[in-house]
Each structure stands twice: as structure tokens, then as C-alpha cells.
VOBA-1610 file (N, C-alpha, C; in pm, whole numbers, padded with zeros to 5 digits, always signed):
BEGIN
Unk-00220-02344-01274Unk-00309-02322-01160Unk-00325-02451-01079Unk-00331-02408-00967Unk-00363-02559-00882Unk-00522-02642-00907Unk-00513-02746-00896Unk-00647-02849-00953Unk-00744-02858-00832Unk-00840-02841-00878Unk-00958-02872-00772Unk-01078-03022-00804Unk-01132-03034-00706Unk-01233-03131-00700Unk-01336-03091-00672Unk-01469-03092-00741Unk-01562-03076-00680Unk-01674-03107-00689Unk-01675-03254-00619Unk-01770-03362-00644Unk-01813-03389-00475Unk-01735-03568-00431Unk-01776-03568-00341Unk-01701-03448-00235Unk-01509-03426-00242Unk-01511-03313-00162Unk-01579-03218-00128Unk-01609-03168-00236Unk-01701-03039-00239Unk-01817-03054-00127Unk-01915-03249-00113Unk-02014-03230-00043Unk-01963-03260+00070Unk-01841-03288+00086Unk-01778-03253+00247Unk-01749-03139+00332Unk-01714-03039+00222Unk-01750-02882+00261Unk-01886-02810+00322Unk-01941-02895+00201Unk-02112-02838+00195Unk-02139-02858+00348Unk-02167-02979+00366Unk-02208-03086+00477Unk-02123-02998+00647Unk-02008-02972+00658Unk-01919-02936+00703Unk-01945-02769+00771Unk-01965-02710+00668Unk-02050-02572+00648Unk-02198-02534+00697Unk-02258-02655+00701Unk-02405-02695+00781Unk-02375-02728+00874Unk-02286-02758+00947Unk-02301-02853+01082Unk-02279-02719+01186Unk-02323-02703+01274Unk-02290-02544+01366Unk-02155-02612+01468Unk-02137-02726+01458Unk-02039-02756+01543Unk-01913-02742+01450Unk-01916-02710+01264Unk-01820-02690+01202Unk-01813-02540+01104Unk-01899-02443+01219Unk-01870-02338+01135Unk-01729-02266+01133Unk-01729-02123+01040Unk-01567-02112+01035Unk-01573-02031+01166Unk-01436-02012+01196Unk-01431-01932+01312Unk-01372-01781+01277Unk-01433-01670+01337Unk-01420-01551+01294Unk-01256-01507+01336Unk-01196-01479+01277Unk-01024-01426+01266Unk-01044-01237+01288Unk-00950-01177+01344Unk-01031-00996+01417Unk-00869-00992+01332Unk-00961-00899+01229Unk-00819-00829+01132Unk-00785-00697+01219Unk-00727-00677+01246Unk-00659-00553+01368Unk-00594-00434+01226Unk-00697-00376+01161Unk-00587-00277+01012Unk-00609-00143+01154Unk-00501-00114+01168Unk-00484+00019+01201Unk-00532+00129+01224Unk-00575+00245+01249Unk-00683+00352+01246Unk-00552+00480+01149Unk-00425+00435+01150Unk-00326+00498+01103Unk-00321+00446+00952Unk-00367+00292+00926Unk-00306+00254+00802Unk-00443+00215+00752Unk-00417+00217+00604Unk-00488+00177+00496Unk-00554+00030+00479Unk-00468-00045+00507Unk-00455-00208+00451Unk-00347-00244+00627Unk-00409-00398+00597Unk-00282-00486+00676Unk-00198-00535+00572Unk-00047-00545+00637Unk+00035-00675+00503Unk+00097-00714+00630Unk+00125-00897+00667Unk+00188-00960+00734Unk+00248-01043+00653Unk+00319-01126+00719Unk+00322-01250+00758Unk+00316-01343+00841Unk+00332-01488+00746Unk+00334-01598+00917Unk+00343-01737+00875Unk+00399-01837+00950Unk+00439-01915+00922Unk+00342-02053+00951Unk+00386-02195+00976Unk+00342-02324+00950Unk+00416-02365+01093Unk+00334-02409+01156Unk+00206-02406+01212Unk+00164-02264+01240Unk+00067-02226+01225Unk+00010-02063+01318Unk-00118-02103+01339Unk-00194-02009+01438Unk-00283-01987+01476Unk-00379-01929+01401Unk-00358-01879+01295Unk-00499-01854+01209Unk-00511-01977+01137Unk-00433-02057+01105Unk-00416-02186+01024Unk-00593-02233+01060Unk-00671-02197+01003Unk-00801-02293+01017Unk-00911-02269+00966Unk-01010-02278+00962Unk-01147-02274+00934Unk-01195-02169+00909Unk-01187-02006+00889Unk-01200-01904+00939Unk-01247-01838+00829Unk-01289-01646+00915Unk-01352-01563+00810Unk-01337-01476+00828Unk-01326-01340+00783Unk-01337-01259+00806Unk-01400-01120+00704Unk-01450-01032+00740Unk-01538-00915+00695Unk-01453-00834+00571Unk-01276-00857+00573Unk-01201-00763+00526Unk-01230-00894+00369Unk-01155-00818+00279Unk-01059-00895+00132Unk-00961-00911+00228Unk-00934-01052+00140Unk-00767-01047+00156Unk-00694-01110+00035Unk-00585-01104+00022Unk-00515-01126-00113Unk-00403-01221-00083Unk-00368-01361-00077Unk-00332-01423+00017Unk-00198-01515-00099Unk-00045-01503-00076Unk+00030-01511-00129Unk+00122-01657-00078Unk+00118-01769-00153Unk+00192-01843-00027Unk+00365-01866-00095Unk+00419-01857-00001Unk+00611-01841-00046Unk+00681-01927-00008Unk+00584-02022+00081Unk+00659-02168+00082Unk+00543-02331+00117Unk+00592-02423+00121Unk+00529-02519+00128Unk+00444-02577+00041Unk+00323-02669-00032Unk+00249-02712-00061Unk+00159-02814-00003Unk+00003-02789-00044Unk-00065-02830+00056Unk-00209-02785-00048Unk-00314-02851+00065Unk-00482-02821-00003Unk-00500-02656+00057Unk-00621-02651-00018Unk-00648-02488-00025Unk-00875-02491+00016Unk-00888-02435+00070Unk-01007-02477+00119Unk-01117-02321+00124Unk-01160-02309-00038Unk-01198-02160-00049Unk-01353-02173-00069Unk-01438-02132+00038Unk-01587-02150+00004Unk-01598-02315+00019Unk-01686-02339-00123Unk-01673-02490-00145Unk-01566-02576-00254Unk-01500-02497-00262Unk-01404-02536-00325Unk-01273-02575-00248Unk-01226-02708-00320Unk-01097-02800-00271Unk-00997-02809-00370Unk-00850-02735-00331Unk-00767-02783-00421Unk-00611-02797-00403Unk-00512-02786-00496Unk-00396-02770-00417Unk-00273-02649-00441Unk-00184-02632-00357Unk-00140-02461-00377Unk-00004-02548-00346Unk+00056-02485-00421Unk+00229-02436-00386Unk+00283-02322-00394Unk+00412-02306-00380Unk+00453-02134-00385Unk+00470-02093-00480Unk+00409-01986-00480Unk+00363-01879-00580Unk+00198-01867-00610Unk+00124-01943-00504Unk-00007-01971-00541Unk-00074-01840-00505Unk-00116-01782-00583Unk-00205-01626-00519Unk-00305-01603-00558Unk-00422-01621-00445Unk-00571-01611-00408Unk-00633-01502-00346Unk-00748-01423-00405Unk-00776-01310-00357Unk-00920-01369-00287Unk-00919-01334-00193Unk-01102-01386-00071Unk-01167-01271-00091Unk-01334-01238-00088Unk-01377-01133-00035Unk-01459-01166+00091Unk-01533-01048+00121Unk-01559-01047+00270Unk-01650-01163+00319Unk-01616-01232+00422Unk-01673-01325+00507Unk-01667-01458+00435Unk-01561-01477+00343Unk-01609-01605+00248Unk-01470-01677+00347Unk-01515-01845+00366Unk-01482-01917+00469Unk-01360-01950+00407Unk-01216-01965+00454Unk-01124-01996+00382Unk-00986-02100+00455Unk-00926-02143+00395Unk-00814-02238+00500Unk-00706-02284+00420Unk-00550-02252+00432Unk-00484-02354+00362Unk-00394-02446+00460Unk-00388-02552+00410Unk-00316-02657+00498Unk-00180-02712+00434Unk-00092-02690+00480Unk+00052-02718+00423Unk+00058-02884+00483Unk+00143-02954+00356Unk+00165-03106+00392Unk+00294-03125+00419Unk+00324-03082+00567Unk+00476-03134+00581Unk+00441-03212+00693Unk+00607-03237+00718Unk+00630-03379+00818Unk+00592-03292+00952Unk+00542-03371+01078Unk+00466-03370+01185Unk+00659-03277+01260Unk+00601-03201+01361Unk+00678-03141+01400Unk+00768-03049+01308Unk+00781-03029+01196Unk+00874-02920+01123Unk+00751-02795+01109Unk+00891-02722+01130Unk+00814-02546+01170Unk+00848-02482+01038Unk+00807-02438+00932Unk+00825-02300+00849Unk+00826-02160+00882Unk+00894-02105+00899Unk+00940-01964+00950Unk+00821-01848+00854Unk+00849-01888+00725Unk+00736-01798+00670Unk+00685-01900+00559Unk+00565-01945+00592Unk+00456-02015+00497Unk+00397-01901+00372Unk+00351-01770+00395Unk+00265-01666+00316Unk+00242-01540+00354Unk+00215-01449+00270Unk+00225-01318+00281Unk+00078-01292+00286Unk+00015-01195+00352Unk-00112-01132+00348Unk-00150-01016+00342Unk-00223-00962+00262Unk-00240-00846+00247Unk-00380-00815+00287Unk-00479-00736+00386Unk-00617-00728+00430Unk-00679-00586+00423Unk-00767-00592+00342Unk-00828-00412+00348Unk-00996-00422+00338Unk-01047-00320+00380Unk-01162-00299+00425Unk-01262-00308+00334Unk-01407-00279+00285Unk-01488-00251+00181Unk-01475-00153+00179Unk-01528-00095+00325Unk-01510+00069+00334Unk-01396+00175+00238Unk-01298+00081+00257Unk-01152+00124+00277Unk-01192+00176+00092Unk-01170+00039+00011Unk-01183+00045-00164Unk-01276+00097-00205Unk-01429+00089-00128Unk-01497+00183-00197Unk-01514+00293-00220Unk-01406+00351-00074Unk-01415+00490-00048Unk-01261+00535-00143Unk-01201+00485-00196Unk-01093+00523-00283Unk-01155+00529-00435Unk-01275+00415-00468Unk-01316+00434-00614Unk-01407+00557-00591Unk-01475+00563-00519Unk-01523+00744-00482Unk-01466+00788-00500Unk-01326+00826-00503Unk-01237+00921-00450Unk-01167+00965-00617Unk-01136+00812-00660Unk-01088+00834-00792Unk-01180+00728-00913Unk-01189+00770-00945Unk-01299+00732-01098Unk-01222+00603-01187Unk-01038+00619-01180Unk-01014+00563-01236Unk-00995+00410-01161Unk-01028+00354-01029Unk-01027+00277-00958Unk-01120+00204-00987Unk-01244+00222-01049Unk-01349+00163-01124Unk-01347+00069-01156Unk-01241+00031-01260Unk-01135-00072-01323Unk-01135-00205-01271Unk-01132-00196-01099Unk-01079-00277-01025Unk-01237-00332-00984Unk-01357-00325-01043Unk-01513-00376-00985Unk-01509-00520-01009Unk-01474-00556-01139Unk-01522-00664-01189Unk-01434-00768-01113Unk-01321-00763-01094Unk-01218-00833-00971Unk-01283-00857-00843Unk-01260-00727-00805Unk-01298-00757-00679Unk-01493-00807-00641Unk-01580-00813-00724Unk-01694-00880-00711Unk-01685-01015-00744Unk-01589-01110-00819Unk-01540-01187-00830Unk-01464-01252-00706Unk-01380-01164-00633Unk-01323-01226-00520Unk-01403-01276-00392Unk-01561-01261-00399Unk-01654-01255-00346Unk-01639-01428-00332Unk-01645-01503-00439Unk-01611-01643-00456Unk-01528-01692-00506Unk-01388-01609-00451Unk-01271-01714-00442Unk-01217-01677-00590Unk-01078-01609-00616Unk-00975-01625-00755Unk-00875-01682-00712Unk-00823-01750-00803Unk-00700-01776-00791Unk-00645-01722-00955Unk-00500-01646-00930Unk-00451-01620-01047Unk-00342-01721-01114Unk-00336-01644-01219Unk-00280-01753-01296Unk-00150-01776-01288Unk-00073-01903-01332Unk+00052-01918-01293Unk+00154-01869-01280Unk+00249-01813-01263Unk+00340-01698-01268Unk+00302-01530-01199Unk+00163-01544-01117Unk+00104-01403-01141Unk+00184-01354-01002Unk+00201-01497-00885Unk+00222-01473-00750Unk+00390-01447-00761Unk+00462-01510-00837Unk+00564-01427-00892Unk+00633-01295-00922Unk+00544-01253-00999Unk+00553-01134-01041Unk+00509-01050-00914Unk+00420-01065-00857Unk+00375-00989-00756Unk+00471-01006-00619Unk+00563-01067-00625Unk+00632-01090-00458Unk+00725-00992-00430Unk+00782-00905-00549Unk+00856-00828-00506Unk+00766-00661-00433Unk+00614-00665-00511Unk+00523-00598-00423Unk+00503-00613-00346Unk+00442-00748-00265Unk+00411-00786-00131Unk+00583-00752-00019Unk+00654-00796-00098Unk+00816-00762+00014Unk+00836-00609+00016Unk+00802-00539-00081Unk+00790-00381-00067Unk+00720-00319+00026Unk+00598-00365+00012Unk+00448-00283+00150Unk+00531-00332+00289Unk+00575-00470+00291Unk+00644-00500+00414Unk+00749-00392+00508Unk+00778-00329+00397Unk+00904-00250+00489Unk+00892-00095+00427Unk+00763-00058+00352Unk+00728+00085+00294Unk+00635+00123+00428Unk+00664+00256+00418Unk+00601+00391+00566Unk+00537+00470+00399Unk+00406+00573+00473Unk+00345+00653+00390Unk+00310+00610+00274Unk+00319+00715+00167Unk+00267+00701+00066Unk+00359+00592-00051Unk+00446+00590+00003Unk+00539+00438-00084Unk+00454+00364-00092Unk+00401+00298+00046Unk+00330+00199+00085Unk+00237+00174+00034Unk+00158+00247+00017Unk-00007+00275-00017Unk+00016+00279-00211Unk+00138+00352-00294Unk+00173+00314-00379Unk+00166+00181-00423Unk+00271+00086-00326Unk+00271-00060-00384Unk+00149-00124-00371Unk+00062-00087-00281Unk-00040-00162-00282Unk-00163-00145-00409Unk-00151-00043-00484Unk-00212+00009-00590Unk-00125-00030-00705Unk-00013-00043-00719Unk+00042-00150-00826Unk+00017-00289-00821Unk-00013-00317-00699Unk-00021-00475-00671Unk-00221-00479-00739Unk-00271-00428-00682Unk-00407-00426-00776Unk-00423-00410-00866Unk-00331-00314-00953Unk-00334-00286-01102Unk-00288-00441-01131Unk-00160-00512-01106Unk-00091-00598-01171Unk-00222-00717-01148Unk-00264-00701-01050Unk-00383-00810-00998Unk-00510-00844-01133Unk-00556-00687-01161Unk-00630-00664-01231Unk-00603-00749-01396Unk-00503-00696-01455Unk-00457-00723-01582Unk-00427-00856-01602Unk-00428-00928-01477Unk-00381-01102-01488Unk-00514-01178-01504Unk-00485-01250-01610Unk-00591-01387-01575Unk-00594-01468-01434Unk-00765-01507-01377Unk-00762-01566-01253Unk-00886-01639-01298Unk-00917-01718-01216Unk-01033-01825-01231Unk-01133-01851-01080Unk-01286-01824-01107Unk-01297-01851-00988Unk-01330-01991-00895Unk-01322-01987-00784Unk-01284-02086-00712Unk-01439-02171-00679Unk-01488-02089-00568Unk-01629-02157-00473Unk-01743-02152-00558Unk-01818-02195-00617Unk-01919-02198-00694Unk-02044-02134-00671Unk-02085-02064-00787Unk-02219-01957-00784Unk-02308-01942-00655Unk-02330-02116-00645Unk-02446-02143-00558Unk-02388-02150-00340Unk-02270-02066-00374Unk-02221-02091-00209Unk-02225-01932-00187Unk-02280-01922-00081Unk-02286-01820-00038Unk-02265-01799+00106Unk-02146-01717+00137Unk-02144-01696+00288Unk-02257-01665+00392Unk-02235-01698+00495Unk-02354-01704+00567Unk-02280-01632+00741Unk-02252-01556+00708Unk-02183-01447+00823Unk-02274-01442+00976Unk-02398-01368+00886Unk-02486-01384+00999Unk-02487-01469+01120Unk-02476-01610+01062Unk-02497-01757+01055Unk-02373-01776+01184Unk-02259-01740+01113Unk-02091-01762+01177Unk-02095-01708+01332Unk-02125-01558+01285Unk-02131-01442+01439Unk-02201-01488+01497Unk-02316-01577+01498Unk-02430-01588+01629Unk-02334-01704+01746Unk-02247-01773+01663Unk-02150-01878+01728Unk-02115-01801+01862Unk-02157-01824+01950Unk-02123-01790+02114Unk-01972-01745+02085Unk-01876-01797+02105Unk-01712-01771+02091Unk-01712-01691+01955Unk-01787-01664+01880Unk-01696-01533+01757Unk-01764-01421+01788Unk-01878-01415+01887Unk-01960-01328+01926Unk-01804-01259+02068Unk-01759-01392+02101Unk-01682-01338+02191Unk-01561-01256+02127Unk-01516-01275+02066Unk-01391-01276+01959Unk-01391-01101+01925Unk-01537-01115+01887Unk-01557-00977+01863Unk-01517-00865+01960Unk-01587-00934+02068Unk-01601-00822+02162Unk-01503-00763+02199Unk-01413-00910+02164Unk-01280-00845+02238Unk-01183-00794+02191Unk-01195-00755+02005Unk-01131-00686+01942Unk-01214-00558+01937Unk-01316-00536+01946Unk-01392-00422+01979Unk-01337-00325+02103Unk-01302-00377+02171Unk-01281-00339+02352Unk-01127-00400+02416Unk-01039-00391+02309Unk-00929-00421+02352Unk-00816-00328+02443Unk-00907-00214+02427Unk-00836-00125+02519Unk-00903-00145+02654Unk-01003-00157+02676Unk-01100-00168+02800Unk-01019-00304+02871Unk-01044-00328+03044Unk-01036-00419+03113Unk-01132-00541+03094Unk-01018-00621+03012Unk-01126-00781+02949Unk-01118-00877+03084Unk-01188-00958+03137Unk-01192-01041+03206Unk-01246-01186+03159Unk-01170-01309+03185Unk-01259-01429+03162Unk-01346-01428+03152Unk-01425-01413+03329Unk-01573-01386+03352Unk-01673-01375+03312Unk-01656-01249+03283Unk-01700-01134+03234Unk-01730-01207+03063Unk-01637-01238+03007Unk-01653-01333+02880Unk-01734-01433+02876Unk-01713-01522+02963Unk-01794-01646+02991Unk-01916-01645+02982Unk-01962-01511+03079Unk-02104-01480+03085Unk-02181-01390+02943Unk-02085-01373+02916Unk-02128-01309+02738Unk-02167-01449+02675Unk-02078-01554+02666Unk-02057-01636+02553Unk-02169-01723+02651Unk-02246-01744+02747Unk-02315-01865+02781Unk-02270-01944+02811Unk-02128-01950+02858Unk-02039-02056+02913Unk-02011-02054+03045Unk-02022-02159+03126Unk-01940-02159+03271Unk-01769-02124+03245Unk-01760-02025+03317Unk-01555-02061+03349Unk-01511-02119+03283Unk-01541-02219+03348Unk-01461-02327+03340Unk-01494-02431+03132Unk-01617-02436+03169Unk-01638-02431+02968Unk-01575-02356+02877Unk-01572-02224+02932Unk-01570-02122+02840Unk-01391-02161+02815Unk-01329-02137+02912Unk-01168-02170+02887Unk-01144-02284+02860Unk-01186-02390+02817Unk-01164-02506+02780Unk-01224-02482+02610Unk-01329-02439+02588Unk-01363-02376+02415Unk-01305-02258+02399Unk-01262-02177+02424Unk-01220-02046+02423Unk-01028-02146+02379Unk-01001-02213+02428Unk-00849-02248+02329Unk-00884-02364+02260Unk-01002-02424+02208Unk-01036-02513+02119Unk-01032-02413+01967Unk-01133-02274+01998Unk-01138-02232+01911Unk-00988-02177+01858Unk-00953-02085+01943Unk-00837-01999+01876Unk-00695-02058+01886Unk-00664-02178+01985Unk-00524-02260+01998Unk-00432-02160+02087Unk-00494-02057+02177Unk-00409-01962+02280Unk-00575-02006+02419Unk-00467-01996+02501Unk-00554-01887+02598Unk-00614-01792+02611Unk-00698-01782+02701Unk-00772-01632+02706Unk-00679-01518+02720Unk-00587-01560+02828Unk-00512-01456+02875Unk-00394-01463+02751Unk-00319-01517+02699Unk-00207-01509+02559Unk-00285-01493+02427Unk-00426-01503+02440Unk-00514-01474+02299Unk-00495-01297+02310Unk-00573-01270+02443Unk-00588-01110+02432Unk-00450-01029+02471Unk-00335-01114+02497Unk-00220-01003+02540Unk-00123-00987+02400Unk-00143-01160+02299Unk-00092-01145+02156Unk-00171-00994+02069Unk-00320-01062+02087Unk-00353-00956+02002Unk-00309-00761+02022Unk-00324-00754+02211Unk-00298-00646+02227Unk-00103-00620+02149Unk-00040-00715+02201Unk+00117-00675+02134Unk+00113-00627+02003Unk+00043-00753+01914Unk-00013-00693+01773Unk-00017-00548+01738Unk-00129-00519+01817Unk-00184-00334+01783Unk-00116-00261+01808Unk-00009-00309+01884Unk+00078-00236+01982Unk+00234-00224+01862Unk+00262-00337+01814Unk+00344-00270+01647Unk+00278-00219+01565Unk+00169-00197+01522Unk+00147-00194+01469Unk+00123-00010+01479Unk+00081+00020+01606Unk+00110+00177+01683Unk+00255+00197+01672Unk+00338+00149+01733Unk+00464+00182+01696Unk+00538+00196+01564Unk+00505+00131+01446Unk+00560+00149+01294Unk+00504+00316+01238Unk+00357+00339+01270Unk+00286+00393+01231Unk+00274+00542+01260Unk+00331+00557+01403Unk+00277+00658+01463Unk+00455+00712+01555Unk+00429+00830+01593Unk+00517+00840+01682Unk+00525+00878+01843Unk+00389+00775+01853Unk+00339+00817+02020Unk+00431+00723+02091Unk+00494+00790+02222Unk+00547+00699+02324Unk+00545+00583+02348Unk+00638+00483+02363Unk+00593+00369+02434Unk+00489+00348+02506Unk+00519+00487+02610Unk+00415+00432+02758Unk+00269+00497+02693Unk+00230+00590+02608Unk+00118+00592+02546Unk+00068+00514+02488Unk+00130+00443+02411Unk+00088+00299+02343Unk+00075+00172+02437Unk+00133+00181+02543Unk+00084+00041+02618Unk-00019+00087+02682Unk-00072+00206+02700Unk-00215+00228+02776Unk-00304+00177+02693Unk-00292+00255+02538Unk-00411+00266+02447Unk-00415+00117+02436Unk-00351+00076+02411Unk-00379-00105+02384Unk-00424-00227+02461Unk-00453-00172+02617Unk-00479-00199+02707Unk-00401-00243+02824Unk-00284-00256+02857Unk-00220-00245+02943Unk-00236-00159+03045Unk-00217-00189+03182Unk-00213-00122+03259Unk-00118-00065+03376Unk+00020-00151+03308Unk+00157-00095+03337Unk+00251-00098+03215Unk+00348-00013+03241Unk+00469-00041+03112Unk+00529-00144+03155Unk+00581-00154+03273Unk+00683-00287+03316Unk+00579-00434+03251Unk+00480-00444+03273Unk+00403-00579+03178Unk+00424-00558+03061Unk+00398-00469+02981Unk+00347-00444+02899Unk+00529-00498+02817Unk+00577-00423+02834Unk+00746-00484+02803Unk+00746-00611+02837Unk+00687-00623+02939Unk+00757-00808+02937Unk+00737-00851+02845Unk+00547-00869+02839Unk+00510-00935+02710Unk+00541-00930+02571Unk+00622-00772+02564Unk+00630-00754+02394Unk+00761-00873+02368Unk+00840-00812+02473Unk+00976-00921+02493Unk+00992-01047+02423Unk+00873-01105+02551Unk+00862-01250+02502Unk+00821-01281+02394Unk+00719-01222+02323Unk+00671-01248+02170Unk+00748-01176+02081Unk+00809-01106+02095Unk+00868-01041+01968Unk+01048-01038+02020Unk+01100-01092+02076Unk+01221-01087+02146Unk+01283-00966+02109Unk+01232-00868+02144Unk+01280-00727+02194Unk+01243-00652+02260Unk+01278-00541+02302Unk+01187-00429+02325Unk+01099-00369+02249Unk+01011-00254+02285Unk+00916-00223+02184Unk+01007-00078+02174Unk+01131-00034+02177Unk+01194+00103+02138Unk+01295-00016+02050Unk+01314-00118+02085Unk+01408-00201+01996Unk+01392-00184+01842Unk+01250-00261+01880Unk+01127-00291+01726Unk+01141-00189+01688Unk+01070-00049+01715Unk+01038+00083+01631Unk+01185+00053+01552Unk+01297+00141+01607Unk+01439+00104+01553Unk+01431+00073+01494Unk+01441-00103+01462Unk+01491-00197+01360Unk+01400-00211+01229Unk+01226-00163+01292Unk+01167-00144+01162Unk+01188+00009+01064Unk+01230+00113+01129Unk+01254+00195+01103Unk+01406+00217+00971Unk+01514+00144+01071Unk+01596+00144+01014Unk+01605+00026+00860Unk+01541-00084+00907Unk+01461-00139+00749Unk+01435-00062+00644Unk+01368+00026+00705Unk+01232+00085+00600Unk+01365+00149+00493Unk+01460+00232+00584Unk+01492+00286+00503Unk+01620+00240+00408Unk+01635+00123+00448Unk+01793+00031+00361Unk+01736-00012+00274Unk+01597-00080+00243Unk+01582-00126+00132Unk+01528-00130+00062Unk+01492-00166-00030Unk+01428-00081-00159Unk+01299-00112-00140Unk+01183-00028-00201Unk+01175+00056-00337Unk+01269+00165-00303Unk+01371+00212-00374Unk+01416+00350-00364Unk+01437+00467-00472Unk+01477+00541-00502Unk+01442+00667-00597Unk+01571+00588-00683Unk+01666+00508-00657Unk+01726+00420-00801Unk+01679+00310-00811Unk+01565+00287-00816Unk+01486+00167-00842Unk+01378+00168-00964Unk+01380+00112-01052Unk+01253+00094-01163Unk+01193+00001-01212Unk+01069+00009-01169Unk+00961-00121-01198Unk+00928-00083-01348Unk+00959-00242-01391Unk+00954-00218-01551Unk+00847-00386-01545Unk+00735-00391-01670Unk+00645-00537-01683Unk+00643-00578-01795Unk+00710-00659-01790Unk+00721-00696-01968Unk+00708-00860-02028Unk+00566-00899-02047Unk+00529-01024-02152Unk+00470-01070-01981Unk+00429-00945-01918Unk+00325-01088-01777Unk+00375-01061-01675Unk+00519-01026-01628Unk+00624-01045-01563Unk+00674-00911-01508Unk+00728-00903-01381Unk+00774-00790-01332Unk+00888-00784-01304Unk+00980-00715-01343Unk+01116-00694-01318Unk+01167-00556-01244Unk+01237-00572-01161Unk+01331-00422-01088Unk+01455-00417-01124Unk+01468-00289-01219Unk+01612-00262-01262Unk+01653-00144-01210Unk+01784-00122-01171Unk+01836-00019-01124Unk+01843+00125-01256Unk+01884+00209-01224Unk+01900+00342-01273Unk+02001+00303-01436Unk+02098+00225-01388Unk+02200+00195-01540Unk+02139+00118-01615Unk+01988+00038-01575Unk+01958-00089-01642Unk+01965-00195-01596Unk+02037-00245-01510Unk+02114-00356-01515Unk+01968-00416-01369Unk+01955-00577-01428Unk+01835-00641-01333Unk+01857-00664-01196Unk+01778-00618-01072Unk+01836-00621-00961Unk+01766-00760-00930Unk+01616-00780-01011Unk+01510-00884-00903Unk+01445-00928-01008
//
């Protein structure tokens, strides 16, 4: 497991965590109205890279780099294979230590789901129960034990490219396997998120709004005067906080929702650039373009045609044996 400190670091957190000029900044998990859970990725440098929180769990996998890990009040250090489960609103950050200017293509995998979402499944099934004592634990920070993020990567690369009930499968093996592993917790008894505290922050008050109303016509302005900022303030803190613009903060996030409609669903292009807020297709393509260098009939395609080349497939068998997860094909023989 990675080593922590928590002495004077720790009262640099503390201290850090009190100051309103260093609270975390609220991150807008975009899960789908189609899907269950989020699973991404993303790489070194990114834009969530920071201080941040959010309302969902998340189960947070890293597959490359090493670096400090910054969970609650707890300080420590992660390399790949390091896998940490957050619960809701607890302040979190990891920082990779590489050389100034080198880019990592994929730093970590993420997986994000609701309270709503798990509680309304242990309702649903009795035997999900299982999974309480974990996840009230993730409340302040696990990290599992060595080898666990291992075993689990060929799950996290599965949800990546699983449609339906595959999907929603791996993600319920990945909790079972979660469950049965030793983990340790991280932020200590006495830290407690302070959400309330976070949201009153003028800019996450904004943040909100504008994942709330991302289909609606957003304006600077119109923002500014929400958040108590002049214009001209407001767009000068408005990319302090998030590291985009107003206008590339809300057209990323809209592209976002906008794959995330397209994997999911089989509504039109030009239906999906309305719902997401666009108000032409010809923009609405530009922008997917430029951020995702394709089209958005490209994307559907190529995720589509993914889904179905690679495995989990009906000659595939997840077998766990002494901790460890292995995929063997139909004859036996080890694929992963």
C-alpha cells in the first residue's frame, strides 16, 4: 500500500481546508439519465487534476505514473495499480511527479455512481447488503490492498467498451471483487466533509448551475451576476477555477453529454445537439471535431464497432484464484 503522513502534512490539509480561498472545487459528474454509473478516462495534465468534490462515489484506478494522493486529510503516495474508493463530497486530488511539459495519454480509470443509484439496487436486491460496510467506509477514503488494482483492470477495461447489461454486470463484479479485498482507511475519523461549506463558494454555486441547465441558453452575464462577479472578474476566476473558459468549459462539458447520448441511445445526431444545448448542427460538429477529432456519426461507429470486437465475450471466463483475477478462454488456455 502506498505510505502516508499524518502529522505536520496532515495540518497543512487541515489549515488548507479552512481557508475559503482553499476550498475544493466542485467537479459536475455528467452519469447519464440512460446509464447507471460513469467509467472514463483521462490523462496528466487534465482538468479535473485538483482540489475537488463531488456528491457521487468514485472508485479511482491509476494505470500510470506515480505521485502524492490527497484524500480528506490524508497525504500519501500512489503508483500504478493504486486503487482508491471516495464517497460522496469527500475532498480528493492526485498529483503525478513527472518532468514539466510531458503529457500522459492515460494517467487513470474512473468509475462514478450515485447514492441514489446503490441504494436503490440494495432495495432492489437483499443480497447487495454485503457491500454496506465498504461503502460507509469509503466515506473516509480506502485504499486497497496491493495487487487489488490489478486484479481489477481487466474490469475497469471491460465497462469501457460493454453496452447494456454486460456493462452493469462488470460493474457488480468489480464491487464484489472490491468487497472481498483487504483496504485500509485513509482521512481520519475526525474529518468530515463540509459540502455545505464548498457549494456556498460563488463559482461551484456557478458550476452547478450550469450542469443543471446545460441544455438551456448559458450566458457569461447572466453567470457573473449569479456568482457576484463583474464580467470581467467573473472570467478571470471562472478559468482560475476550472483551467477552460467559460465558453470551452460549457461547450466541453456539453460535447461530453453529447457521447455520452450517442453510446447510449439511438437518437439522431441533430436530436442530440439540441438536447445538449446547441443551437445548430453545423457548431455543434465543429466542436465535437475539434475535441474528439471526429465526427459525432464517426464516434457512435467506432464505439460501437469496439463494443463489439472485444471482449468480455460468450468465449471468455473469469476465473479468481489466491486474490487474483484471471481470463481464460473456452479451451483453458490464459488470455489476461
Amino acid at each position: 500500500m502506498a505510505s502516508g503522513q499524518k502529522c505536520s502534512d496532515k495540518m497543512k490539509v487541515l489549515k488548507a481546508a479552512a481557508d475559503p480561498k482553499l476550498l475544493p472545487d466542485l467537479e459536475v459528474v455528467d452519469v447519464p439519465r440512460e446509464s447507471s454509473f460513469k467509467v472514463w478516462t483521462h490523462g496528466y495534465p487534465f482538468r479535473t487534476v485538483r482540489w475537488h468534490f463531488h456528491p457521487e462515489y468514485e472508485i479511482h484506478l491509476v494505470t500510470e505514473t506515480s505521485g502524492r494522493s490527497f484524500i480528506g486529510d490524508y497525504i500519501g503516495t500512489f503508483g500504478p495499480g493504486n486503487l482508491v474508493m471516495t464517497g460522496p463530497n469527500l475532498p480528493h486530488n492526485w498529483i503525478s511527479d513527472i518532468p514539466k511539459g510531458q503529457v500522459v495519454e492515460q494517467r487513470g480509470i474512473v468509475v462514478q455512481f450515485t447514492s441514489d443509484f446503490i441504494e436503490g439496487c440494495k432495495a432492489a436486491m437483499p443480497e447487495l447488503r454485503s457491500l454496506e460496510p465498504m461503502l460507509l467506509r469509503a466515506a473516509s477514503g480506502i485504499e486497497f490492498a496491493d495487487g487489488v488494482g490489478f486484479a481489477a483492470r481487466p474490469l475497469f477495461d471491460a465497462m469501457l467498451v460493454a453496452n447494456g447489461a454486460e456493462r452493469v454486470g462488470q460493474f457488480f463484479r468489480l464491487l464484489s471483487l472490491l468487497r472481498r479485498s483487504e483496504y485500509r482507511q485513509l482521512a481520519s475519523d475526525g474529518f468530515l466533509p463540509r459540502p455545505e461549506t464548498y457549494a456556498n463558494e460563488p463559482l461551484n454555486h456557478v458550476i452547478d448551475h450550469i450542469a443543471r441547465n446545460l441544455s438551456e441558453d448559458l450566458t457569461q452575464t447572466e453567470l457573473a451576476a449569479l456568482s457576484g462577479y463583474t464580467p470581467t472578474a467573473f472570467s478571470r476566476a471562472f478559468r482560475l477555477h476550472t483551467g477552460l473558459t467559460f465558453v470551452r468549459y460549457v461547450n466541453r462539458l456539453r460535447i461530453d453529454r453529447a457521447c455520452d447520448l450517442l453510446m447510449a441511445t439511438d437518437d439522431s445526431v441533430a436530436n442530440i445537439c439540441y438536447q445538449v444545448g446547441f443551437n445548430n448542427l453545423s457548431n455543434f460538429n465543429r466542436h465535437f471535431i475539434v475535441l474528439k477529432r471526429m465526427s459525432p456519426s464517426l464516434f457512435r461507429r467506432e464505439h460501437r464497432n469496439n463494443a463489439r470486437t472485444r471482449f468480455p465475450n460468450e468465449n471468455m471466463v473469469w476465473r479468481r484464484t489466491a486474490g487474483t483475477c484471471t481470463i481464460r478462454n473456452r479451451t483453458g488456455a490464459t488470455v489476461l
